[in-house]
C-alpha positions as a Markdown table, in Angstrom:
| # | Residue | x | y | z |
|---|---|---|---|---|
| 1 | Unk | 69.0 | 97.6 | 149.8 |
| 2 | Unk | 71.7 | 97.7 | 147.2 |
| 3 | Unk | 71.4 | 98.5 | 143.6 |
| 4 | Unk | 74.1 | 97.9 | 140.8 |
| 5 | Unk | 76.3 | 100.8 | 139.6 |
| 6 | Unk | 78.7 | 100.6 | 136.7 |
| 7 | Unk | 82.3 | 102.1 | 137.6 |
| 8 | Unk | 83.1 | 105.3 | 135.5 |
| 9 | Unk | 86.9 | 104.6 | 135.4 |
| 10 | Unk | 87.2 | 101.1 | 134.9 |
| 11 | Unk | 83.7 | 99.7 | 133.4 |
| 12 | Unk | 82.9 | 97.3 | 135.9 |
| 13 | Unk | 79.6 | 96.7 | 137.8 |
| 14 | Unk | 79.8 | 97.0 | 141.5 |
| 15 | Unk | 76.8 | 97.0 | 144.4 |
| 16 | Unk | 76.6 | 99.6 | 146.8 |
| 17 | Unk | 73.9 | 101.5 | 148.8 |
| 18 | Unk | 72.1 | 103.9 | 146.9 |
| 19 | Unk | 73.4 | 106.6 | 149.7 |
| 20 | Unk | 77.2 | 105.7 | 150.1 |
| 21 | Unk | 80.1 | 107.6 | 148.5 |
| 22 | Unk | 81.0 | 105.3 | 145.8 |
| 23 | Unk | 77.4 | 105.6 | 144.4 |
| 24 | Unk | 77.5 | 109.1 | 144.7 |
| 25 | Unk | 81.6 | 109.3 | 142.8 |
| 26 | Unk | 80.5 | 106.3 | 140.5 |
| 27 | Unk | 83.9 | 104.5 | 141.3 |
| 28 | Unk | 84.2 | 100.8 | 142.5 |
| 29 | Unk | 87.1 | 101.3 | 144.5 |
| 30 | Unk | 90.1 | 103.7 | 146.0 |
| 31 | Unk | 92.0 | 102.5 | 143.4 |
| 32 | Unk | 89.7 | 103.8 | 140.6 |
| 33 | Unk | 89.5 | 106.9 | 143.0 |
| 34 | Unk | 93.0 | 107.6 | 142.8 |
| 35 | Unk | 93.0 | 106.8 | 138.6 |
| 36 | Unk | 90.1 | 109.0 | 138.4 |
| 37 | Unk | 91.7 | 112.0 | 140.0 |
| 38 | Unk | 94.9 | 111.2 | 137.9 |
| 39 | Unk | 97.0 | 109.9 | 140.8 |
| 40 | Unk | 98.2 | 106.5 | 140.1 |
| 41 | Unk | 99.7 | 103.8 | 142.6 |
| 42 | Unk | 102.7 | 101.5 | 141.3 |
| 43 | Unk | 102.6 | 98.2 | 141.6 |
| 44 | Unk | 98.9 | 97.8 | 140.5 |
């Protein structure tokens, strides 16, 4: 079952498994990832 998490680097809601990484880091995507650990991709 999925619940609903709220991205610490952007804001936005996301579903993931209570178990999988991005619940665990509390970031949406690779992209907030990268933002989070002060990396940041051009282009985006």
């Amino acid at each position: 079952m999925f619940e609903t998490f709220t991205c610490e680097q952007c804001g936005e809601e996301f579903a993931a498994h209570p178990s999988a990484r991005a619940a665990e880091n509390g970031l949406c995507s690779p992209a907030c990832e990268s933002a989070a650990k002060g990396f940041y991709l051009s282009g985006l």
